[in-house]
MIROMAR-434516 format. One record per residue (C-alpha): residue number from 1; chain; x, y, z. Coordinates in nm, 2 decimals, padded with zeros to 4 digits, m for minus. Layout:
N
(node NUM; "A"; (X; Y; Z))
...
***
This chain:
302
(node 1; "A"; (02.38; 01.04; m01.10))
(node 2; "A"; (02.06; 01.13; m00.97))
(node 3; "A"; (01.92; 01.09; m00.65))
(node 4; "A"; (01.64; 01.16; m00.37))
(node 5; "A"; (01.66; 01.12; 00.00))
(node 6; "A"; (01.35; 01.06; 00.21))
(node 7; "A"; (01.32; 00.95; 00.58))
(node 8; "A"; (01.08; 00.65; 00.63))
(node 9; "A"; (00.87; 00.64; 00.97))
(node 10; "A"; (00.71; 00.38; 01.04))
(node 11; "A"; (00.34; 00.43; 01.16))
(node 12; "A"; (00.22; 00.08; 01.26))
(node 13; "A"; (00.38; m00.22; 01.35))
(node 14; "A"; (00.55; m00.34; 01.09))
(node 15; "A"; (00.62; m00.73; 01.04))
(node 16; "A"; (00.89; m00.75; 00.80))
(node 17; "A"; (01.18; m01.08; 00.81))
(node 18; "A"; (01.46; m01.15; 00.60))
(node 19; "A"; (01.56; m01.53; 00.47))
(node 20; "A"; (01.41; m01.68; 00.79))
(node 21; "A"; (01.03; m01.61; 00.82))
(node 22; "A"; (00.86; m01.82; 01.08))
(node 23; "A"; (01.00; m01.94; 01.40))
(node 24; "A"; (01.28; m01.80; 01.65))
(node 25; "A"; (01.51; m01.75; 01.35))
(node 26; "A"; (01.22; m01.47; 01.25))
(node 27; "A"; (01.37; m01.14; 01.34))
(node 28; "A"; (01.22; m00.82; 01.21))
(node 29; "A"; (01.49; m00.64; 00.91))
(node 30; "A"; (01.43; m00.37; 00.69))
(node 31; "A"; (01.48; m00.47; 00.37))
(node 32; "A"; (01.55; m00.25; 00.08))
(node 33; "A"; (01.45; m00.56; m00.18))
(node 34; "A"; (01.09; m00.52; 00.01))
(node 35; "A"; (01.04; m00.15; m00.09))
(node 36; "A"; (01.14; m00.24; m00.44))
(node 37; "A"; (00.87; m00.49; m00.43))
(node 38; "A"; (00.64; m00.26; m00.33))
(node 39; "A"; (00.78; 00.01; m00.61))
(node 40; "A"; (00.71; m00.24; m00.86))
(node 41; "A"; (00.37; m00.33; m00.78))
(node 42; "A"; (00.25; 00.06; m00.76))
(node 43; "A"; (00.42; 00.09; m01.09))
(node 44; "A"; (00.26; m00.18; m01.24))
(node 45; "A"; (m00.06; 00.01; m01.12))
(node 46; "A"; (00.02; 00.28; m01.24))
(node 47; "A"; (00.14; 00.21; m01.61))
(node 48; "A"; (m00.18; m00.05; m01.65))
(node 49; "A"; (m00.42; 00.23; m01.65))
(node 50; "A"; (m00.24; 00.37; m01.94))
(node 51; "A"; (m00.10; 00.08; m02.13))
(node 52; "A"; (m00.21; m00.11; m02.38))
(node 53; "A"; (m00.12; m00.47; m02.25))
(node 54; "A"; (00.10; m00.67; m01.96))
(node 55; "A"; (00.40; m00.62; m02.23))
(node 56; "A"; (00.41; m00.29; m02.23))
(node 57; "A"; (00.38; m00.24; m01.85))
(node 58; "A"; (00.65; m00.46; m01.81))
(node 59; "A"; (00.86; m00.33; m02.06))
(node 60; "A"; (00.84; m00.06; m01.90))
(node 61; "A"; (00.90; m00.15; m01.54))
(node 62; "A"; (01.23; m00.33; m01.64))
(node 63; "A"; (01.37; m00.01; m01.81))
(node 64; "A"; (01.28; 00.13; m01.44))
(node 65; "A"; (01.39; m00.17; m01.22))
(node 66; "A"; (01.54; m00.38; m01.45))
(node 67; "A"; (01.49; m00.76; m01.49))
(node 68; "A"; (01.67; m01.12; m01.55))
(node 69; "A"; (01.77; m00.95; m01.94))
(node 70; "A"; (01.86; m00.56; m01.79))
(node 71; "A"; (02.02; m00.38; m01.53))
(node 72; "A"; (01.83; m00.16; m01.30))
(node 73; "A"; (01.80; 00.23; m01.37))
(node 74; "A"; (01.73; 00.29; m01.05))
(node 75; "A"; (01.87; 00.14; m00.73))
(node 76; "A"; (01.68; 00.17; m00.36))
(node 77; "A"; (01.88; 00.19; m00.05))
(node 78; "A"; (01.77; 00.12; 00.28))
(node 79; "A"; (02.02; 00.27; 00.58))
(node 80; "A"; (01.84; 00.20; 00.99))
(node 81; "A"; (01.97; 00.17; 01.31))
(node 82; "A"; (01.91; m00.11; 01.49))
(node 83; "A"; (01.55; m00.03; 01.57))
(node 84; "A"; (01.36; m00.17; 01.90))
(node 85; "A"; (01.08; m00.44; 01.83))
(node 86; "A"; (00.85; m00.60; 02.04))
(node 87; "A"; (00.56; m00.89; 01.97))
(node 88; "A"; (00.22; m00.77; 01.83))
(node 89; "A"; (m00.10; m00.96; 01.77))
(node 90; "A"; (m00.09; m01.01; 01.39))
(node 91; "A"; (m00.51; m01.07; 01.43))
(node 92; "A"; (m00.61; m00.82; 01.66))
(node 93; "A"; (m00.98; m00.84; 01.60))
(node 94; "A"; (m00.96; m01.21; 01.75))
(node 95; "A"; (m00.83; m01.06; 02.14))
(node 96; "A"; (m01.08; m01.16; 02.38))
(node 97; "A"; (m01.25; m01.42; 02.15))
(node 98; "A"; (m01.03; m01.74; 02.29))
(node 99; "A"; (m00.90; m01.73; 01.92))
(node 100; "A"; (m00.51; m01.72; 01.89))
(node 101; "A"; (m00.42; m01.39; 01.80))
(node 102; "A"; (m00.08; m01.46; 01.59))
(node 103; "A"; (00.17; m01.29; 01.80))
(node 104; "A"; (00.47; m01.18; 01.60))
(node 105; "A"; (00.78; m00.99; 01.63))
(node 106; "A"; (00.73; m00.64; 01.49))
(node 107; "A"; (00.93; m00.33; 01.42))
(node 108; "A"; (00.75; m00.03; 01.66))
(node 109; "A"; (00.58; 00.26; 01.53))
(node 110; "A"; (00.83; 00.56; 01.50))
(node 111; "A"; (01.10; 00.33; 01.35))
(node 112; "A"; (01.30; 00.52; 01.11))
(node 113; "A"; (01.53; 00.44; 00.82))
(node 114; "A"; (01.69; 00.68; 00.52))
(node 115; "A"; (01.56; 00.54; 00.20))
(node 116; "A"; (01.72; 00.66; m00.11))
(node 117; "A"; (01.65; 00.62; m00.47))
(node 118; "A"; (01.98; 00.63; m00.70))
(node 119; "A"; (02.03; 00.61; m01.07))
(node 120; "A"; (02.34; 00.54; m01.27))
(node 121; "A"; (02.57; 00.79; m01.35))
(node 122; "A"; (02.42; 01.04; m01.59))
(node 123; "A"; (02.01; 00.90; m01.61))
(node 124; "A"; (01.78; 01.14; m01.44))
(node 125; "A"; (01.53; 00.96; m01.21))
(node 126; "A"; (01.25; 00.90; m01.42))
(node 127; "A"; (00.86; 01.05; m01.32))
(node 128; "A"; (00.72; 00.65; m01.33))
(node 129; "A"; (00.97; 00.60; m01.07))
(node 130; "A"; (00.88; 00.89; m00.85))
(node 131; "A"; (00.49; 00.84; m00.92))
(node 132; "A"; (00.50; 00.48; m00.78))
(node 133; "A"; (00.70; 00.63; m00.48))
(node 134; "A"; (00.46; 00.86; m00.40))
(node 135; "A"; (00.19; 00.61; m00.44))
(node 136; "A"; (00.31; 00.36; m00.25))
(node 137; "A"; (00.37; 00.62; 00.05))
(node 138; "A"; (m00.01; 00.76; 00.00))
(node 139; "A"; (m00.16; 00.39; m00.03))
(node 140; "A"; (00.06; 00.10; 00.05))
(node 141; "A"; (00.23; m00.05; 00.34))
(node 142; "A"; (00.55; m00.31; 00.38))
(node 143; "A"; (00.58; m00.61; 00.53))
(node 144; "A"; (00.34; m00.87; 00.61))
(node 145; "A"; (m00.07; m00.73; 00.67))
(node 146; "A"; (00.00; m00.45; 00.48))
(node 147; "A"; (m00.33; m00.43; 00.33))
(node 148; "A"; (m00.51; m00.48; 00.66))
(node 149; "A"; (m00.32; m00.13; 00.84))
(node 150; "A"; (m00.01; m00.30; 00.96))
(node 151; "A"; (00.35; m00.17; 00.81))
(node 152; "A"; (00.21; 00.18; 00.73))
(node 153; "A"; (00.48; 00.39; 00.61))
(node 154; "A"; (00.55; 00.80; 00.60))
(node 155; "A"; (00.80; 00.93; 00.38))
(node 156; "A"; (00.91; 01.28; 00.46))
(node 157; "A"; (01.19; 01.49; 00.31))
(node 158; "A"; (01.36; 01.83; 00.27))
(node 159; "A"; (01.37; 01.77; m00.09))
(node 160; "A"; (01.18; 02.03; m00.31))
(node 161; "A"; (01.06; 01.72; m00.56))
(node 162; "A"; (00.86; 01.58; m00.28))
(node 163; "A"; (00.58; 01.72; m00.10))
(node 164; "A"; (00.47; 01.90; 00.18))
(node 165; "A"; (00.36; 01.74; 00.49))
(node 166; "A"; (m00.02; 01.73; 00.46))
(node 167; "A"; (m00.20; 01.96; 00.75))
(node 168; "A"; (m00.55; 01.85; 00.74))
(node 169; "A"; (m00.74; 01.57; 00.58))
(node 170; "A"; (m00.83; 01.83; 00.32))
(node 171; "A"; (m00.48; 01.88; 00.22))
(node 172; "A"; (m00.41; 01.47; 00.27))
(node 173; "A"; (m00.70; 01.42; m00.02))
(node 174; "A"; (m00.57; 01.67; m00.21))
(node 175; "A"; (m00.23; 01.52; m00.24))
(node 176; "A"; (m00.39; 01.19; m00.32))
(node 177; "A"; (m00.60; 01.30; m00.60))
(node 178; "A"; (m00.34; 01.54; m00.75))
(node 179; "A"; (m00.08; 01.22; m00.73))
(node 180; "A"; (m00.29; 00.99; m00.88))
(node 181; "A"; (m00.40; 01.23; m01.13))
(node 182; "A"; (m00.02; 01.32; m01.23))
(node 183; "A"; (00.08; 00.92; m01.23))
(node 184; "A"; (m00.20; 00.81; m01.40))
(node 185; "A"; (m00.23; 01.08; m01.66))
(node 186; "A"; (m00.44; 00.98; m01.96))
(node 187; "A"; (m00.62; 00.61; m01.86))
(node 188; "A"; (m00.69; 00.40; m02.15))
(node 189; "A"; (m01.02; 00.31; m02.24))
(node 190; "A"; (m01.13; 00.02; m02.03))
(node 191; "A"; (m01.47; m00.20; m02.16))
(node 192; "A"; (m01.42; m00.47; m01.90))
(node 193; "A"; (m01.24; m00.51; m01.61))
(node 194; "A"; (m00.82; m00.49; m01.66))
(node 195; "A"; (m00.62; m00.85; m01.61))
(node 196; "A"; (m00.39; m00.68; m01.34))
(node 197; "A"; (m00.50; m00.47; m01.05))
(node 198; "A"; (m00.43; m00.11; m01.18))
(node 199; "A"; (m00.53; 00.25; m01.07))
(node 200; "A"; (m00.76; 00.31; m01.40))
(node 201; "A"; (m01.04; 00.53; m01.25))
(node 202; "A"; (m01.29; 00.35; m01.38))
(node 203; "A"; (m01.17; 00.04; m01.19))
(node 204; "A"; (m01.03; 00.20; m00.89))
(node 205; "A"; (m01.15; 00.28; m00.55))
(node 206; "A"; (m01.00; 00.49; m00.29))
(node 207; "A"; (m01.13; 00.65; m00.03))
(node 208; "A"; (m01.01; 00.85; 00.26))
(node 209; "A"; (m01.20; 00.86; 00.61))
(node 210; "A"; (m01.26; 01.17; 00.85))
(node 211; "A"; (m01.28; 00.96; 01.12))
(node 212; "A"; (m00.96; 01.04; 01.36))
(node 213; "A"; (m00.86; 00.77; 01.58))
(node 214; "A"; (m00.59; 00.84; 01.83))
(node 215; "A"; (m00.36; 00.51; 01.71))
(node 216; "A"; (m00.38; 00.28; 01.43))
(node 217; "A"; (m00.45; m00.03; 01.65))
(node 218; "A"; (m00.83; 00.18; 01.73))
(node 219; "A"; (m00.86; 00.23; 01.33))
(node 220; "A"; (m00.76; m00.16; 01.26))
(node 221; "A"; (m01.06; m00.23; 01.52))
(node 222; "A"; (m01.30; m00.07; 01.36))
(node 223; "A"; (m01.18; m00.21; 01.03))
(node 224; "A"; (m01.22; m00.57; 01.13))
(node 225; "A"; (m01.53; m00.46; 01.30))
(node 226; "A"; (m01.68; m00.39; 00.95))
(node 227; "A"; (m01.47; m00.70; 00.79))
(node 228; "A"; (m01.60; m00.95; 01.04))
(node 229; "A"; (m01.92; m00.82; 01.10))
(node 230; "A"; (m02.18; m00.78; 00.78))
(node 231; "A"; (m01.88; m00.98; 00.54))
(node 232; "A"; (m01.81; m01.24; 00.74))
(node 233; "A"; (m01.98; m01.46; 00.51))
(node 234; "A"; (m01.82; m01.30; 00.18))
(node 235; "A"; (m01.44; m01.31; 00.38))
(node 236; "A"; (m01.31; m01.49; 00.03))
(node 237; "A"; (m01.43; m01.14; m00.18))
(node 238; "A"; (m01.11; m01.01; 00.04))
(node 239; "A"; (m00.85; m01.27; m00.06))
(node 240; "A"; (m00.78; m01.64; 00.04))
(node 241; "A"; (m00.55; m01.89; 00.07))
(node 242; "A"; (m00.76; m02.20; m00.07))
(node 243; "A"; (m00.82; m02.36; m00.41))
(node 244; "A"; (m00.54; m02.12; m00.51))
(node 245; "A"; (m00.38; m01.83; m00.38))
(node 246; "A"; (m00.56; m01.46; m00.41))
(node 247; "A"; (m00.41; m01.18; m00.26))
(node 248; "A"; (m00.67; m00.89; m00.11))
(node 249; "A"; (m00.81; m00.71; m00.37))
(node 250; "A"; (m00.88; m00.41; m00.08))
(node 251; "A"; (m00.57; m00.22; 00.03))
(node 252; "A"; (m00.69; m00.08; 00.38))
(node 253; "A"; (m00.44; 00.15; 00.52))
(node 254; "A"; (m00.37; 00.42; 00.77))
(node 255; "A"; (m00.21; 00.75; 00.77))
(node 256; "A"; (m00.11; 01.00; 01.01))
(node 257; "A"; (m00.19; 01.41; 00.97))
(node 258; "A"; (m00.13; 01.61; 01.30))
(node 259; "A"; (m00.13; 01.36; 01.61))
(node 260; "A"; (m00.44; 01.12; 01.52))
(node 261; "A"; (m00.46; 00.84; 01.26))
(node 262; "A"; (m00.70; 00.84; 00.96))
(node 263; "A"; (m00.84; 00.53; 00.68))
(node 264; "A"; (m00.71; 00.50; 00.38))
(node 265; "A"; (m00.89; 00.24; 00.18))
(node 266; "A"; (m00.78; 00.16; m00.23))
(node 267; "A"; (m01.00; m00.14; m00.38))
(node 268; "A"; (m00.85; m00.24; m00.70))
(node 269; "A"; (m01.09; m00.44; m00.91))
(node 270; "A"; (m00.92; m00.66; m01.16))
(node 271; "A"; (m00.89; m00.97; m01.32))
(node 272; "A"; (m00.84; m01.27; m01.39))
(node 273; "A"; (m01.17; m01.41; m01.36))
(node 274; "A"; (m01.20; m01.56; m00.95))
(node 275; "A"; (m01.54; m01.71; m00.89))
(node 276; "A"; (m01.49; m01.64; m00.47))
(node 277; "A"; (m01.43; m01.29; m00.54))
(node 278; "A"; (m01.75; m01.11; m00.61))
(node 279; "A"; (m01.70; m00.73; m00.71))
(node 280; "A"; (m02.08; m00.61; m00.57))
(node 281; "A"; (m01.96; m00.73; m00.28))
(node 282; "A"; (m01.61; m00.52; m00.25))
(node 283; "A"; (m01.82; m00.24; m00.41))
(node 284; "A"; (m02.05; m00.23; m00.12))
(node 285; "A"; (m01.81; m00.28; 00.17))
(node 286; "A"; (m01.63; 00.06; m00.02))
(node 287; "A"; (m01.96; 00.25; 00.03))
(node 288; "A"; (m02.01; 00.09; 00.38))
(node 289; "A"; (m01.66; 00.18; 00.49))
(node 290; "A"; (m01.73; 00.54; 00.37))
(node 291; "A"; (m02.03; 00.60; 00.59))
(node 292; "A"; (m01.82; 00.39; 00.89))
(node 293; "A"; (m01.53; 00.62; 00.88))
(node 294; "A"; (m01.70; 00.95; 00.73))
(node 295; "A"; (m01.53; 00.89; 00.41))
(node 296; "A"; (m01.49; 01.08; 00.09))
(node 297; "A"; (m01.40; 00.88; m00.23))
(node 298; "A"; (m01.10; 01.09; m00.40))
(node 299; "A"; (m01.02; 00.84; m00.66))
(node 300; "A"; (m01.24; 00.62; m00.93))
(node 301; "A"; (m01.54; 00.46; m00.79))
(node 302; "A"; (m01.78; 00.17; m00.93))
***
């Protein structure tokens, strides 16, 4: 058996439920199903830059997670205290508009949990499983408006597998690039744009702002400030609800290094074909969001 042993922080509030998801009966619960979730989807991104086709990648991902046909290689655990929660405008750009602002019971930042990944007795934890999980700690979130800096997650551990904890924003992009160099590895050629969002470089965006803000409410402002402002009009190039459900093709994150709070934005440009989303459009808000936060672009581009 095989294991690693990480403690999760949480950054920003965090609005994560079990069975019950609106209502009184909403109470915030770290799930360990949710973290698989989120393993999956950053190994999906990670395998469709290199394979061939959606059979491979999930091939693939069940040998790692398992599915309906085949057990799991690798289980995630999720041990927390009971952690203290309070209510916390889901839309903060709308306070002080007379908008409703979507209150909702949250996890607080500097929640912690133990997070484990296991595998059956003699399988060594495989590197597609450790890529997504350092992925998914450098880009992703849990939990409802994780693409729009809620649920932001650090993973830290005294395990020799993992990584430092990053010092500067120099040595935060560095750990991005080298990680998504080492998960990605060789990228397939790519002629048009992949059927699943992936990490291929050529249809990948991520970029990492300079711009410190002393919490991550200040850095969601100025997100929505961007968001609301000049693409107000184009708000369906950044998912919707209507005529069929899209989700957010932008992943817009935060991350802590020293005491302030720093952008992490991943556009992921894929198919299938969505006449509301308009790529020009997510590839300008990428180079806009790079001059708003002082950004550098440490992965793809278009």
């Amino acid at each position: 058996m095989a294991k690693i042993e990480l403690t999760l922080t949480v950054l920003s509030p965090m609005f994560i439920y079990g069975a019950y998801q609106r209502g009184d009966s909403a109470q915030p619960e770290l799930r360990a199903q949710s973290v698989r979730g989120q393993l999956r989807y950053w190994l999906r991104a990670v395998l469709g830059a290199r394979a061939a086709n959606l059979k491979q990648v999930w091939e693939a991902e069940s040998a790692i997670f398992g599915s309906t046909g085949m057990g799991s290689a690798v289980s995630v655990r999720l041990y927390s205290q009971r952690a203290a929660t309070a209510q916390y405008p889901m839309l903060p750009h709308r306070q002080g508009s007379g908008k409703p602002v979507s209150p909702a019971e949250g996890f607080e930042p500097e929640t912690q949990a133990v997070l484990e990944l296991v595998t059956r007795p003699g399988i060594p934890l495989p590197d597609d499983a450790l890529h997504a999980l350092k992925v998914w700690s450098l880009l992703g979130g849990l939990g409802k408006r994780s693409r729009r800096m809620f649920g932001a997650v650090r993973l830290t551990s005294q395990d020799a597998q993992w990584y430092p904890a990053p010092q500067t924003v120099d040595d935060f992009m560095s750990l991005v690039h080298n990680a998504l160099g080492a998960a990605v590895g060789s990228p397939r050629p790519l002629n048009r744009d992949p059927e699943w969002p992936t990490l291929h470089p050529g249809h990948s965006w991520v970029v990492v702002g300079w711009e410190a803000y002393d919490s991550a409410e200040e850095a969601n402002q100025a997100l929505f400030s961007l968001l609301r402002g000049p693409y107000r009009s184009h708000e369906r190039s950044f998912g919707h609800a209507m005529g069929g459900r899209r989700a957010s093709p932008l992943h817009a994150q935060v991350r802590r290094v020293g005491p302030a709070y720093y952008p992490v934005l991943t556009a992921l440009r894929a198919g299938p074909p969505d006449r509301d989303i308009r790529w020009d459009v997510v590839g300008q808000f990428m180079r806009d969001a790079k001059q708003q936060f002082n950004g550098e672009t440490v992965w793809g581009g278009w």
